[in-house]
ChimeraX commands (.cxc) that place a marker at each C-alpha (Angstrom):
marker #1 position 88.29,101.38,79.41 radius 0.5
marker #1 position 88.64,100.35,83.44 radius 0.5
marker #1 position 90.55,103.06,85.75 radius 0.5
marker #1 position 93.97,101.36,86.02 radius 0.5
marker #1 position 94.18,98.85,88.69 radius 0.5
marker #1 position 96.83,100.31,91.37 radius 0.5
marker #1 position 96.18,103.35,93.60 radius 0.5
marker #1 position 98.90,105.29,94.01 radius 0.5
marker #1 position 97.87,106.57,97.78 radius 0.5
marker #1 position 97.21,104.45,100.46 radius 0.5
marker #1 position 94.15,104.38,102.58 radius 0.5
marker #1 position 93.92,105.57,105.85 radius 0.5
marker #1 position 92.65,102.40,107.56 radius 0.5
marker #1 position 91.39,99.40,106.25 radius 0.5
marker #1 position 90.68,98.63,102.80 radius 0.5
marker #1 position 88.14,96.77,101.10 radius 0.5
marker #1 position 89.78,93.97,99.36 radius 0.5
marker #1 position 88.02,92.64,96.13 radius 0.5
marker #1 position 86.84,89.05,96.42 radius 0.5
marker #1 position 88.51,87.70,93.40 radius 0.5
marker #1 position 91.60,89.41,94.37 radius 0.5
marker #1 position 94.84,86.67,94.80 radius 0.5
marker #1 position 98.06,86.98,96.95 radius 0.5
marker #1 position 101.19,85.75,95.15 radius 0.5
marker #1 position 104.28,84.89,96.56 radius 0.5
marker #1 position 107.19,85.39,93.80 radius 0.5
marker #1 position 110.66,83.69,94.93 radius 0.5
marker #1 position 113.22,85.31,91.77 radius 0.5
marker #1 position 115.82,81.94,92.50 radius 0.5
marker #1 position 118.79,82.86,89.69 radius 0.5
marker #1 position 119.79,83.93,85.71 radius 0.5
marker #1 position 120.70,81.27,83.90 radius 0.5
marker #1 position 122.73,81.23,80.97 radius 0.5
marker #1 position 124.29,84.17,80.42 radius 0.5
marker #1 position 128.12,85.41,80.25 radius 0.5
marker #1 position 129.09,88.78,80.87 radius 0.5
marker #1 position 131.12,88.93,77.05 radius 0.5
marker #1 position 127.63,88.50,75.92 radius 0.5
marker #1 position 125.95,91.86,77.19 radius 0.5
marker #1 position 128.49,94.17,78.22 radius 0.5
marker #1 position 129.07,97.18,75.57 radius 0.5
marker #1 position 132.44,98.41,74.90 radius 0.5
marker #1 position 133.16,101.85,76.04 radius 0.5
marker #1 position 132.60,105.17,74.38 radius 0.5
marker #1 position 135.04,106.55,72.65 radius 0.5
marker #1 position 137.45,109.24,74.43 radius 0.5
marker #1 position 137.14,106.58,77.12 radius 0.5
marker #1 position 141.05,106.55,78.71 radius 0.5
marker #1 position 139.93,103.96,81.40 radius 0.5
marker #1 position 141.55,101.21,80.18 radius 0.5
marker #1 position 139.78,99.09,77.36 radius 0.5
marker #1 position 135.86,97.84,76.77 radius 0.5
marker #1 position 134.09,96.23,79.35 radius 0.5
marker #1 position 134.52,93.48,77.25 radius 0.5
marker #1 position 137.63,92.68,77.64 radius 0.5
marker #1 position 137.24,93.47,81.50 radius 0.5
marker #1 position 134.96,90.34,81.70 radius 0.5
marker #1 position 137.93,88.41,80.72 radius 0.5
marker #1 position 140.10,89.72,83.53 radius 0.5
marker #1 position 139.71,88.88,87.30 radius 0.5
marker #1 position 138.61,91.94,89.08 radius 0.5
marker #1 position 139.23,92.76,92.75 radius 0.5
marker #1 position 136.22,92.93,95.11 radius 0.5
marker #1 position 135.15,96.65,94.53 radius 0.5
marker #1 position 135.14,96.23,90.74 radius 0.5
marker #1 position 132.99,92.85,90.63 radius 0.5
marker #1 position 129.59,93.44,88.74 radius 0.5
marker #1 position 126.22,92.70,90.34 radius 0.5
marker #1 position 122.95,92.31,89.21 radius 0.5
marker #1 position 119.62,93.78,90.20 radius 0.5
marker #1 position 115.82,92.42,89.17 radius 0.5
marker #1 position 113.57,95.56,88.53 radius 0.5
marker #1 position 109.97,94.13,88.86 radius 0.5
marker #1 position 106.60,96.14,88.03 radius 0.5
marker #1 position 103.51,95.50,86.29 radius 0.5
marker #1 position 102.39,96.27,82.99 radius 0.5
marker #1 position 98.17,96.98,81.36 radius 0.5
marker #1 position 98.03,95.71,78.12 radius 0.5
marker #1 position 94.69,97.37,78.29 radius 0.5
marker #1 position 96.16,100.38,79.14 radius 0.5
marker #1 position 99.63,100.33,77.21 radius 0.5
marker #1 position 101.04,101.93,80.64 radius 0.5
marker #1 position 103.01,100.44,83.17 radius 0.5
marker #1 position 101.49,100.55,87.22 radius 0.5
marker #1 position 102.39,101.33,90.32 radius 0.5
marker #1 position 105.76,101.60,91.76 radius 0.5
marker #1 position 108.61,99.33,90.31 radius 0.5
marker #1 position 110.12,97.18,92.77 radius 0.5
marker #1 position 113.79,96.59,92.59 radius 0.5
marker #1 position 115.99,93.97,94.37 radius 0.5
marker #1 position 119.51,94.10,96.54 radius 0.5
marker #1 position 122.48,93.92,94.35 radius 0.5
marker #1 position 123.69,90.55,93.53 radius 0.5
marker #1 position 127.21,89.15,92.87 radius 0.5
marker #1 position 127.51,88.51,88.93 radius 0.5
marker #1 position 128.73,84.81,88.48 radius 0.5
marker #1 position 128.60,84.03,84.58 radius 0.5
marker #1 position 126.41,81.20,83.99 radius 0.5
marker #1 position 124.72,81.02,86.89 radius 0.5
marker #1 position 124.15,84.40,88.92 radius 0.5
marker #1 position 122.05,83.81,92.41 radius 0.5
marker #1 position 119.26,86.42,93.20 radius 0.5
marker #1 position 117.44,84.32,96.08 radius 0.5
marker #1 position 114.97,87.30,96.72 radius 0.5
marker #1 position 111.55,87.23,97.29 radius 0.5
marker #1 position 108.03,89.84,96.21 radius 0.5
marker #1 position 105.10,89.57,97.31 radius 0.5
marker #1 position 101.56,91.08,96.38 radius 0.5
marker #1 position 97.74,90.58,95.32 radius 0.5
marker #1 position 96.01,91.74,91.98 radius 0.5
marker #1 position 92.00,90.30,90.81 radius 0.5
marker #1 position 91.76,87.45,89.20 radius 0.5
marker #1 position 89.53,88.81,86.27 radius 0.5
marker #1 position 92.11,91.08,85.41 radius 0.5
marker #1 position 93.32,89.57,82.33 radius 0.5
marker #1 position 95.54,92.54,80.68 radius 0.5
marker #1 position 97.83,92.48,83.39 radius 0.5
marker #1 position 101.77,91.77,82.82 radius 0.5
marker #1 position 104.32,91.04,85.20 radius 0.5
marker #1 position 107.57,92.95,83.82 radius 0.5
marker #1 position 111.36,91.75,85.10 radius 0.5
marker #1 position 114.17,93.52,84.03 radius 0.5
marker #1 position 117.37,92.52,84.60 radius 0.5
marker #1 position 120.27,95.36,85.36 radius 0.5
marker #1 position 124.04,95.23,85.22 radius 0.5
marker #1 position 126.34,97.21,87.47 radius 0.5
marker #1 position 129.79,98.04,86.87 radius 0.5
marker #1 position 133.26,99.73,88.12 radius 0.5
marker #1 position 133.12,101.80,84.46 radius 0.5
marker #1 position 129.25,101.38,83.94 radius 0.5
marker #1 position 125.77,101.42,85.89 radius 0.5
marker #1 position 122.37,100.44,85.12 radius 0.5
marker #1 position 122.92,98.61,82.04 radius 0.5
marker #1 position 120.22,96.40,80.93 radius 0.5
marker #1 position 120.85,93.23,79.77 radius 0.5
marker #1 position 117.44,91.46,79.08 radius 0.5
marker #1 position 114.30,91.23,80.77 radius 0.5
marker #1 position 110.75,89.04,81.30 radius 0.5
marker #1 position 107.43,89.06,80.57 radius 0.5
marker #1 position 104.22,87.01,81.95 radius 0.5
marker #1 position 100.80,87.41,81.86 radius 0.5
marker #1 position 99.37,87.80,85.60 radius 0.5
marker #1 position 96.54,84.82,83.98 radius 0.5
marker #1 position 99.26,82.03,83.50 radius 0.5
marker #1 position 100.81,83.04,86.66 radius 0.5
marker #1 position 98.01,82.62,88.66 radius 0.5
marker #1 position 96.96,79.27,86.45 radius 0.5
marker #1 position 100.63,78.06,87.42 radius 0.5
marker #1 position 100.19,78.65,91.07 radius 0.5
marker #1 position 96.69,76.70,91.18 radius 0.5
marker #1 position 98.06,73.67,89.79 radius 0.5
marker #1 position 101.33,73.78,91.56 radius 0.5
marker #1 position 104.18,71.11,90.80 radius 0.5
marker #1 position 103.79,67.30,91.57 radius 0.5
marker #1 position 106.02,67.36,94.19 radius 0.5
marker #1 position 105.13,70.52,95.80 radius 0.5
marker #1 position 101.41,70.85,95.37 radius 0.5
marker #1 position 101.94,74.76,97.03 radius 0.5
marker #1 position 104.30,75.85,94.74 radius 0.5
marker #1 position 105.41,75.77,90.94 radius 0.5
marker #1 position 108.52,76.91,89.13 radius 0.5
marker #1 position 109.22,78.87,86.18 radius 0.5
marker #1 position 111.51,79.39,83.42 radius 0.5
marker #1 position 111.09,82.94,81.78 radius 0.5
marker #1 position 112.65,83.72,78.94 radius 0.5
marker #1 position 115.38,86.64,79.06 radius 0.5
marker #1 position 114.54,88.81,75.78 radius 0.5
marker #1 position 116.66,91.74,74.39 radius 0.5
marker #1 position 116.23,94.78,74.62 radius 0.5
marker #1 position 114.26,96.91,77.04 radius 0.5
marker #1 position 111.11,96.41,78.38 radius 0.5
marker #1 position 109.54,100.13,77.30 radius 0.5
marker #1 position 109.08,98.74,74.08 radius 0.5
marker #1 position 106.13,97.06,75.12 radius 0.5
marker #1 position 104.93,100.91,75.08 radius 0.5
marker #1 position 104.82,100.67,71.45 radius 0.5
marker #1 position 103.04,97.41,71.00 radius 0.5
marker #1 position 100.07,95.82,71.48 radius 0.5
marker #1 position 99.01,92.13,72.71 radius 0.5
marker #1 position 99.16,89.61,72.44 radius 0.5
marker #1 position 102.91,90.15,73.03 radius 0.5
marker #1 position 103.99,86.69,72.01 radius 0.5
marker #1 position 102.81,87.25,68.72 radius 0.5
marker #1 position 105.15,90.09,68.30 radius 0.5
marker #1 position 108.19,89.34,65.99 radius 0.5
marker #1 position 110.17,92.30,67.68 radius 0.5
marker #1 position 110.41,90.20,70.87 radius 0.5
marker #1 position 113.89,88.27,70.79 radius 0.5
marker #1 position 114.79,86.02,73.29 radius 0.5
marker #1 position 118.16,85.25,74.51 radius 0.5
marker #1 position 119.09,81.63,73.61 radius 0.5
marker #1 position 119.78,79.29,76.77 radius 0.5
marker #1 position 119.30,82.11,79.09 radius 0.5
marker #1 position 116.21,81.86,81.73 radius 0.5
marker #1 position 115.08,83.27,84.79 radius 0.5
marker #1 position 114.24,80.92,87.27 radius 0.5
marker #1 position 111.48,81.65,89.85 radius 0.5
marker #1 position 109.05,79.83,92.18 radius 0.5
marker #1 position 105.30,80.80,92.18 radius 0.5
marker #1 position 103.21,80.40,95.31 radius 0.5
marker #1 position 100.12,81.28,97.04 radius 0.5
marker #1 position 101.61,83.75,99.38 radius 0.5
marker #1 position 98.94,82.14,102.48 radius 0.5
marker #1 position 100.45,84.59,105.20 radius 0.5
marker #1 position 98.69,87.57,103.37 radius 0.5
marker #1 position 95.33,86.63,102.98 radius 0.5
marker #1 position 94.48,88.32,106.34 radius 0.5
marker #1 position 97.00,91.74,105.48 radius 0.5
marker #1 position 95.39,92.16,102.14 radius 0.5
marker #1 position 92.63,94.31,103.00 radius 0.5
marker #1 position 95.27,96.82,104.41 radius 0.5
marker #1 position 97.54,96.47,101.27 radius 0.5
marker #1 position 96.35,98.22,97.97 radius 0.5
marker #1 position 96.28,95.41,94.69 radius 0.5
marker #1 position 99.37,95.82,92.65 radius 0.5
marker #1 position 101.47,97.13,94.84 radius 0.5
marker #1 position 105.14,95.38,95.35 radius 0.5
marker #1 position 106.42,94.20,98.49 radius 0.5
marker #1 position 109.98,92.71,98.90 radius 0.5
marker #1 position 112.52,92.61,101.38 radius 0.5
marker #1 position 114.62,95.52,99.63 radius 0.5
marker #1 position 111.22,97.57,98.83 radius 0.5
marker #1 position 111.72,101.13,100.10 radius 0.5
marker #1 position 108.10,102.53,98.66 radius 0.5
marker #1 position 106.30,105.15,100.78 radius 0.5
marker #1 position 103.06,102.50,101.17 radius 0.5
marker #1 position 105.52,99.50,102.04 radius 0.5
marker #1 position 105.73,101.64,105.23 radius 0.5
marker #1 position 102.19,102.43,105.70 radius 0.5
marker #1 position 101.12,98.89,105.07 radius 0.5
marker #1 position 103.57,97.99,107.80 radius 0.5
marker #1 position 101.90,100.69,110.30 radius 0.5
marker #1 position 98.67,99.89,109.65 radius 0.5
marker #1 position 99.24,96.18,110.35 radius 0.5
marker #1 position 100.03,97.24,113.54 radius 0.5
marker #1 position 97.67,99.78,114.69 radius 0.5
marker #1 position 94.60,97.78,113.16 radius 0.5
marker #1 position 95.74,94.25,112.95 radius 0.5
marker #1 position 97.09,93.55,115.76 radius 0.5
marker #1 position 96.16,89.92,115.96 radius 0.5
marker #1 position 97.36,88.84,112.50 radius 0.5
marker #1 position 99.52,89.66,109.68 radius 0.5
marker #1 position 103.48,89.02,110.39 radius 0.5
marker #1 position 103.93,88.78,106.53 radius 0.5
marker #1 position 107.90,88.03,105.94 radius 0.5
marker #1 position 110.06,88.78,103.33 radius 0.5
marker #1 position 113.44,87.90,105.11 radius 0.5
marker #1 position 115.75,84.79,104.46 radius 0.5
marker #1 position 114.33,82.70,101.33 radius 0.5
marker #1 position 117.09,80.49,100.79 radius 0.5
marker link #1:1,2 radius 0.2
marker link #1:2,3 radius 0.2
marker link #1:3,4 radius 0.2
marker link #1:4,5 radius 0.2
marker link #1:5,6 radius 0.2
marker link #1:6,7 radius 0.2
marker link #1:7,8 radius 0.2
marker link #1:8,9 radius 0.2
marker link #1:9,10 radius 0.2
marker link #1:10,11 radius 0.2
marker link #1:11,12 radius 0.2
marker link #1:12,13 radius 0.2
marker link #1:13,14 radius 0.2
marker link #1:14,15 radius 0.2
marker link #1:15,16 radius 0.2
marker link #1:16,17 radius 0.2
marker link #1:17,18 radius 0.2
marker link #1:18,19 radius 0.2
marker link #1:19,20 radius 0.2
marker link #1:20,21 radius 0.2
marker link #1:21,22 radius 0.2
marker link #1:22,23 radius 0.2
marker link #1:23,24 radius 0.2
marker link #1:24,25 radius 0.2
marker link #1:25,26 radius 0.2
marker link #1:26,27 radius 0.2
marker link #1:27,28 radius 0.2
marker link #1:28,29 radius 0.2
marker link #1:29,30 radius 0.2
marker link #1:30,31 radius 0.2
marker link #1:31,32 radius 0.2
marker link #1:32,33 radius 0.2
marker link #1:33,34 radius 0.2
marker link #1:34,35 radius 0.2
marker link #1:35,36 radius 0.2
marker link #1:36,37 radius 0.2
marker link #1:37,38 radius 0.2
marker link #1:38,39 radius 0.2
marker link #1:39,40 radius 0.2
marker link #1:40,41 radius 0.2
marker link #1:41,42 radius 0.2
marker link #1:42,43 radius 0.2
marker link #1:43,44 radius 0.2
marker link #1:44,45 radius 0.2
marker link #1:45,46 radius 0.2
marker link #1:46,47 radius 0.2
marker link #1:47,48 radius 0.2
marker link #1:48,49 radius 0.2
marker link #1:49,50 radius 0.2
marker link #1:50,51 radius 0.2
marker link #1:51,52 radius 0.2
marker link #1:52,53 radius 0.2
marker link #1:53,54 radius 0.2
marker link #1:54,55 radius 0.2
marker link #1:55,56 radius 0.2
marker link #1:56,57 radius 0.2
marker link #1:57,58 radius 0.2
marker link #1:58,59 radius 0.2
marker link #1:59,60 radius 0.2
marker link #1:60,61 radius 0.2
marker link #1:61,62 radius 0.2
marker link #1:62,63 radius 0.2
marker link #1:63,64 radius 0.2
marker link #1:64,65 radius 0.2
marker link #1:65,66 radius 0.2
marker link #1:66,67 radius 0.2
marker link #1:67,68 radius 0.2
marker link #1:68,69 radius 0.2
marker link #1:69,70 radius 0.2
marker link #1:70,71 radius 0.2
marker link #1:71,72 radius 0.2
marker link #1:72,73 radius 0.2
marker link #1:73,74 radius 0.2
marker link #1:74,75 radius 0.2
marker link #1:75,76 radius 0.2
marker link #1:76,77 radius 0.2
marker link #1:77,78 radius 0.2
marker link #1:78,79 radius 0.2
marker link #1:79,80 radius 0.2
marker link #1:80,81 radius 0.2
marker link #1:81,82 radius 0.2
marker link #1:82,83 radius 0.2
marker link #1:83,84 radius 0.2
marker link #1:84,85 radius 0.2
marker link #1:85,86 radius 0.2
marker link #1:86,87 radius 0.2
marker link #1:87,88 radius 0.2
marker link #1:88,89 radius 0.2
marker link #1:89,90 radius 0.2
marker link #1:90,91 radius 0.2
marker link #1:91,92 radius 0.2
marker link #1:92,93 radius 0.2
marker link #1:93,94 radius 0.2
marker link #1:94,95 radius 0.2
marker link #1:95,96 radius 0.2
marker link #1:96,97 radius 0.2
marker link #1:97,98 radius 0.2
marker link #1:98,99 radius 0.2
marker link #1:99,100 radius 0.2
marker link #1:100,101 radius 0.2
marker link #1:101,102 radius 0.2
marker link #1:102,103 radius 0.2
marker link #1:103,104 radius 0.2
marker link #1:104,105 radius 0.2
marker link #1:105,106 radius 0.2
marker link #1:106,107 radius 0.2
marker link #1:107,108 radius 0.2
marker link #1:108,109 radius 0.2
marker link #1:109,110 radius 0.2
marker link #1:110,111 radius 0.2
marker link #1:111,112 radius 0.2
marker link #1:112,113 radius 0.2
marker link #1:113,114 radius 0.2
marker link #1:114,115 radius 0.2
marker link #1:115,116 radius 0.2
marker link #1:116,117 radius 0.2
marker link #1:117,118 radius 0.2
marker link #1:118,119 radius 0.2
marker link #1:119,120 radius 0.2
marker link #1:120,121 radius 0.2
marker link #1:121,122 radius 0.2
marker link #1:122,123 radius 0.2
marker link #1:123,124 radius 0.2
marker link #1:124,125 radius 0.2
marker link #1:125,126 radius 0.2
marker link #1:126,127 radius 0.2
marker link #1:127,128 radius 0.2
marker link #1:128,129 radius 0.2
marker link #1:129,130 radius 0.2
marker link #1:130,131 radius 0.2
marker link #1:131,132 radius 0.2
marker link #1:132,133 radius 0.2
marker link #1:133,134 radius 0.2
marker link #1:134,135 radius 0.2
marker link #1:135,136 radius 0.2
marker link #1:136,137 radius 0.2
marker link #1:137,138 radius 0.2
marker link #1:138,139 radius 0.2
marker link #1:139,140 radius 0.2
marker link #1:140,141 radius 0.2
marker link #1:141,142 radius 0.2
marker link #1:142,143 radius 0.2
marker link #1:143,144 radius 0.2
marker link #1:144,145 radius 0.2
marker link #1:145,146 radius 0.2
marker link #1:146,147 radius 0.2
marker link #1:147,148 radius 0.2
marker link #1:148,149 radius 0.2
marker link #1:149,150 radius 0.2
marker link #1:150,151 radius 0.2
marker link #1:151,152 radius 0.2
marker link #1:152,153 radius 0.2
marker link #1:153,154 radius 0.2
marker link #1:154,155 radius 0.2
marker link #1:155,156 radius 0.2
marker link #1:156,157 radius 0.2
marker link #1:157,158 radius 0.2
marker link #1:158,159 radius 0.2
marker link #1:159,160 radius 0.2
marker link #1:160,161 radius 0.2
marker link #1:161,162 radius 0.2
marker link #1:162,163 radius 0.2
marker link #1:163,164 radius 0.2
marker link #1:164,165 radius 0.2
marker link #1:165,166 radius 0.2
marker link #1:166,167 radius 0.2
marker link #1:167,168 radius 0.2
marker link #1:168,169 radius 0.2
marker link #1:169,170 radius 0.2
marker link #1:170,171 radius 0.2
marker link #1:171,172 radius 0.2
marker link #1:172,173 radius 0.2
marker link #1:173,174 radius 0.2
marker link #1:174,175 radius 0.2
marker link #1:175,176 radius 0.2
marker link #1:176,177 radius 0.2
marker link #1:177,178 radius 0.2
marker link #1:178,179 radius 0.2
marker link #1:179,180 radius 0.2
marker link #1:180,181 radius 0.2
marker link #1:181,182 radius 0.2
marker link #1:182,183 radius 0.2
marker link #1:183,184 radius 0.2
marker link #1:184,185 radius 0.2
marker link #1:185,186 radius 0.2
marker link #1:186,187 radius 0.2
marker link #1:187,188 radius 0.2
marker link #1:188,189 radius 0.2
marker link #1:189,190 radius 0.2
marker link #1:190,191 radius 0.2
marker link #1:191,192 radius 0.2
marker link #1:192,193 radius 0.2
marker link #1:193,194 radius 0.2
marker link #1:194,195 radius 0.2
marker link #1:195,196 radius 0.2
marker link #1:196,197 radius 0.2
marker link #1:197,198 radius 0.2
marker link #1:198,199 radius 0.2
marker link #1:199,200 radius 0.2
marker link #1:200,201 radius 0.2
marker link #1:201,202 radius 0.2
marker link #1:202,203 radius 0.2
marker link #1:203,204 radius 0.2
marker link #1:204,205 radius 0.2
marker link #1:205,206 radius 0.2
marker link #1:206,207 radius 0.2
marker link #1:207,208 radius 0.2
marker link #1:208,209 radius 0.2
marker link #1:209,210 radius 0.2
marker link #1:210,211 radius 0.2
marker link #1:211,212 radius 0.2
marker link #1:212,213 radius 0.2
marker link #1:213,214 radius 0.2
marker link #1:214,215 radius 0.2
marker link #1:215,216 radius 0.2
marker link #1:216,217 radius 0.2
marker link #1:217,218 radius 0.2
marker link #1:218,219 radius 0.2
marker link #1:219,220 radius 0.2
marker link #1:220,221 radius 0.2
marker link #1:221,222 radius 0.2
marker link #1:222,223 radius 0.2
marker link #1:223,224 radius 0.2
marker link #1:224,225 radius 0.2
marker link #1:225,226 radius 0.2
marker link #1:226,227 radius 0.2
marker link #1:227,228 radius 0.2
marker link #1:228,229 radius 0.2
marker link #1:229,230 radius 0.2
marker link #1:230,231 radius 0.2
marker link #1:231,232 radius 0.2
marker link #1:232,233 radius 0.2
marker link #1:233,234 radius 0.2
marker link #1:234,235 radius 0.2
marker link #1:235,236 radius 0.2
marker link #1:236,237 radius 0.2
marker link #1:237,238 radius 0.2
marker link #1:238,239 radius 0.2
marker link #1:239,240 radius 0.2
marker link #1:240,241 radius 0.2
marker link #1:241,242 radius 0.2
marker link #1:242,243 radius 0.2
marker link #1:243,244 radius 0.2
marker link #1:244,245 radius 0.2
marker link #1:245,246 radius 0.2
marker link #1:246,247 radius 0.2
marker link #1:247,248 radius 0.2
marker link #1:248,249 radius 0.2
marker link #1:249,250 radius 0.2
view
């Protein structure tokens, strides 16, 4: 087998950045689809707070009970049945049922050749009564992403959007299974619920990549230790180039 593709340390200066290697711009827009009745469990017994969560999502809660939802994103080597790198997770979001509005962008670059590569979404429900639930999550080869982003839409040859299906469960069972994924009968998707995100050739990083190791996560709520160091080596050694931004994407 290859040595996983992600380095856990950063370099001290410039890296060399594989040829083939591709920066992606991922823009997670919103969930679509989904109601609160539908994923929240009812509490555990003993439980003298007042009811199941369940009924809660009937009820109109005041502003410091509202739930929100986070995107947890990391990668995932089928070839290695192991998850890499650092997972990168997003600000918390205001939970509208239906529609719920994420508007948060990640960037990064991985090889091109490196077909066994997954990216991994999972979404996570917070709670007055409850934390860190999850309620679904996605899964996409790194192959059709970058085959997506090539071709781009019709009306915005730069970028392309997706529709990823939300499937149940948890996405550490894909430590227990082998690809090709979508030939799995365990995987169950969430009928009428989607995760919509636009793909793009993230243009801005070409020049930063060689200071940025493949694989790893950047976003505007990223807090990893070599989100900082790509940040100081920008400026100490590329001092001409690289203002890569992950502010407003709305």
């Amino acid at each position: 087998r290859r040595p996983l593709p992600c380095t856990d340390a950063a370099a001290d200066g410039p890296q060399r950045c594989a040829e083939d290697s591709v920066p992606f711009l991922l823009l997670v827009r919103s969930l679509q689809g989904l109601a609160a009745r539908q994923v929240l469990p009812a509490n555990r017994d003993g439980d003298r707070s007042g009811g199941s969560l369940r009924a809660m999502a009937s009820k109109k809660e005041s502003p410091g009970q509202q739930k929100t939802l986070r995107v947890a994103m990391t990668l995932f080597s089928a070839e290695h049945c192991s998850f890499v790198g650092r997972t990168w997770t997003s600000e918390s979001c205001q939970w509208e049922d239906q529609t719920t509005s994420v508007q948060q962008n990640v960037a990064f670059h991985t090889s091109s050749q490196d077909t066994s590569l997954h990216v991994v979404m999972e979404l996570v429900l917070d709670s007055r009564e409850h934390s860190a639930v999850c309620i679904g999550w996605c899964l996409q080869p790194l192959a059709q992403l970058l085959s997506a982003a090539m071709q781009g839409d019709d009306s915005n040859p730069g970028s392309t959007s997706l529709r990823l299906k939300v499937y149940h469960g948890s996405p550490r069972c894909l430590l227990h299974m082998s690809a090709p994924f979508d030939d799995d009968r365990r995987l169950v998707s969430r009928i009428g619920t989607e995760l919509i995100c636009n793909l793009s050739i993230h243009s801005s990083l070409v020049e930063a990549m060689s200071f940025l190791t493949s694989n790893v996560l950047l976003g505007q709520h990223s807090c990893a230790r070599s989100t900082a160091i790509f940040f100081i080596d920008i400026s100490t050694y590329a001092t001409k180039a690289c203002s890569v931004s992950f502010g407003d994407s709305k």
